[in-house]
N, C-alpha and C positions, 0 to 999 in steps of 0.2 A: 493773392499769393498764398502758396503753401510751403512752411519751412523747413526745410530737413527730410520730404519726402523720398529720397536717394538717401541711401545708407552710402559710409567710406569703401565700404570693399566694392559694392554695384559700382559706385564712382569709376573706379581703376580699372571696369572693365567696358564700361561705355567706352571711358575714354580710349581706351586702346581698341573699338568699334571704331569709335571717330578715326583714331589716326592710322587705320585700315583702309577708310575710304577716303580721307583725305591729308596724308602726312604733311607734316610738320615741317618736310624738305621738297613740298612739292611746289613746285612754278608756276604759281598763279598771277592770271592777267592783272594789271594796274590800273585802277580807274582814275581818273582826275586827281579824287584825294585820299588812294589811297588802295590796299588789297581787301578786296571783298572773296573768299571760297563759298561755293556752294554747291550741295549734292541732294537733288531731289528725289524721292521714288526709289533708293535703294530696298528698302525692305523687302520689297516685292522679289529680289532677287538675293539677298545677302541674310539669311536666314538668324544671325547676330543680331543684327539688326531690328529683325520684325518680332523676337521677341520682346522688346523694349516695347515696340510701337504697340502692341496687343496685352501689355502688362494690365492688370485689371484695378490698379490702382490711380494710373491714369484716366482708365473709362471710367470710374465710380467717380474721380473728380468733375470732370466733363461733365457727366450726367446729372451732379447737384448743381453746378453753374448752369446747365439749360435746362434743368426741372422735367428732362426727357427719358422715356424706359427704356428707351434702347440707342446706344450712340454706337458708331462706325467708322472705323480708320478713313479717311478721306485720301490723307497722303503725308508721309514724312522728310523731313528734310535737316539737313545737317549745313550749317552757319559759321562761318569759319574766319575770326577777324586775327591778324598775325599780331605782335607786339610792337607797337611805334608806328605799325604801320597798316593798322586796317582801315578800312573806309569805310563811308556813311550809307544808312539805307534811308530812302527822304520819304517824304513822308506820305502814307497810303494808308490805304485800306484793303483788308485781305480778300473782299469781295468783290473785290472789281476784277481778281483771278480766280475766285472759283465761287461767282456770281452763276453759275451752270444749274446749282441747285435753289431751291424754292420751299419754302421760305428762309431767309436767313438767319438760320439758325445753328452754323458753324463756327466753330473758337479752334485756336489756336493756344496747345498746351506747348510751355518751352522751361526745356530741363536745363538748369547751367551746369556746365560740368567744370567751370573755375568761378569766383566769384566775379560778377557784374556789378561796375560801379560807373560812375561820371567819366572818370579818365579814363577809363577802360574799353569806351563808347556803347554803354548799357543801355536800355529801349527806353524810351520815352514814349507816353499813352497821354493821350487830349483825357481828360475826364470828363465822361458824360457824354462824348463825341457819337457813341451807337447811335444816340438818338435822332441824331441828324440828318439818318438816312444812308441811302448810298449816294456817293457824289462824284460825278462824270460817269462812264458808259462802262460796262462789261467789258473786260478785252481776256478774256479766260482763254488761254492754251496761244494765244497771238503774242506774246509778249518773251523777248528775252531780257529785259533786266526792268527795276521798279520805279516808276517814275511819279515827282514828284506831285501831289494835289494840290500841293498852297497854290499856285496862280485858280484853282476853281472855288478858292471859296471864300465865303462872305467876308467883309473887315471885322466883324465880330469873331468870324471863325479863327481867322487870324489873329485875333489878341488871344484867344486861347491857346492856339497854339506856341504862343512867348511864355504860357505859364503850364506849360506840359508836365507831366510827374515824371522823373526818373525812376524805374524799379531796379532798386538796387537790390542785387540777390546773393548769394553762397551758395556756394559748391554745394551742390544737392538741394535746391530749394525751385521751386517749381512754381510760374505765373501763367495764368488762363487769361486771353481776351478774347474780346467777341471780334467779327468778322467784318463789321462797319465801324470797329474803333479808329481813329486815326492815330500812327503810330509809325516813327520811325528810332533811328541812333544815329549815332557819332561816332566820329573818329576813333578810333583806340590808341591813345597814345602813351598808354602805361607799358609795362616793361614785361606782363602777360598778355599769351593771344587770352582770346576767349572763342569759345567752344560752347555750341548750344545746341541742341535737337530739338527741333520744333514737332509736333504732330498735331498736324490736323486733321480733327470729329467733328460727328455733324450727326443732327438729331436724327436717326435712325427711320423718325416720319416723312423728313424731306423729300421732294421729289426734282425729278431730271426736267429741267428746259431745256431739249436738243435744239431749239432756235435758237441758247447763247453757246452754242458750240462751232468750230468752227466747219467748214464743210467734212463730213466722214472721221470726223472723231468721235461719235454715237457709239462705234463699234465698241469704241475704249469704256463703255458707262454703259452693261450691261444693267435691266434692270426687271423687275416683277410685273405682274400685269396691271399694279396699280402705280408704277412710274418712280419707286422706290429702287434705290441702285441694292443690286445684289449685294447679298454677304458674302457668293463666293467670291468675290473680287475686291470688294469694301468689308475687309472681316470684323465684326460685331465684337466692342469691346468692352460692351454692355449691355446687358440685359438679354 
């Protein structure tokens, strides 16, 4: 975790980003237990946005967490739990959706733009969990919502995940995890939503398995002649 990366004023203008692409009065579907918003891939089109996403304070974070010289926007997304009433995300791993690239060496950078706590349904991270691999099968671009890993893993894995860490964060503080961490939340049942923008990089060496893609999305993952995804399409947020 990084703390206080977001100054107060950038705060007030994320968040009025956030509540451009996803308001605060907007009707979103109900899951089981609870309202999950989310918007993926704006940047690409909402220019507010992708300044955020291309901030070079982000990349330089990124880059000391994978020890890489050059990182590259993957993809960003905005997370949108309401107050009393958002829902859970269960528990995965960010690899098994953009398992596409080789080797895995993608993280996930996520800005709070209220404070994250327990009641609040803040993320919880298995420690230690990258190491175990990735577990169950790629489902990259096939998938519309995230589904739970616990029935695939060991009883060992399982007690770890009874002793999960909550990352409890403040408005403008900022957590990186890697891409075979296992890691979900909870409920929100505090009296604020919470608001998060996640951005995922990826070591700028990585290259493209069009075998985990699905048929004729190849076009979307333009890449160099050594199998490296472009910058003009994945723009370089380092180095």
């Amino acid at each position: 975790m990084a703390r206080g990366v977001v100054a107060p004023d950038e705060l007030v203008t994320m968040r009025n980003v956030f509540e451009t692409l996803i308001p605060s009065n907007a009707v979103l579907p109900r899951g089981p237990d609870g309202i999950l918003g989310e918007v993926t891939g704006a940047s690409r089109a909402y220019e507010p946005l992708a300044r955020f996403a291309a901030d070079p304070r982000f990349g330089t974070l990124v880059a000391e967490a994978l020890g890489a010289a050059r990182v590259q926007l993957l993809q960003d997304s905005l997370l949108y739990k309401p107050a009393r009433d958002g829902g859970t995300v269960h528990w995965h791993q960010d690899y098994t959706y953009v398992g596409f690239l080789t080797p895995p060496r993608i993280v996930s950078l996520r800005i709070a733009l209220e404070p994250e706590h327990e009641d609040g349904g803040c993320m919880h991270v298995v420690s230690g969990s990258h190491r175990w691999g990735q577990v169950g099968d790629v489902r990259a671009l096939t998938e519309s919502r995230v589904d739970s890993l616990v029935p695939s893993l060991s009883q060992e894995q399982r007690d770890a995940v009874d002793s999960a860490t909550p990352l409890v964060l403040d408005a403008g503080d900022v957590s990186i995890h890697h891409c075979l961490t296992l890691h979900g939340s909870g409920i929100n049942r505090s009296g604020q939503p919470r608001r998060t923008i996640i951005l995922r990089m990826f070591d700028g060496d990585c290259r493209l398995d069009p075998a985990r893609l699905p048929a004729g999305a190849a076009s979307y993952f333009p890449t160099d002649a050594d199998g490296r995804l472009a910058a003009s399409a994945f723009p370089v947020v380092f180095g």
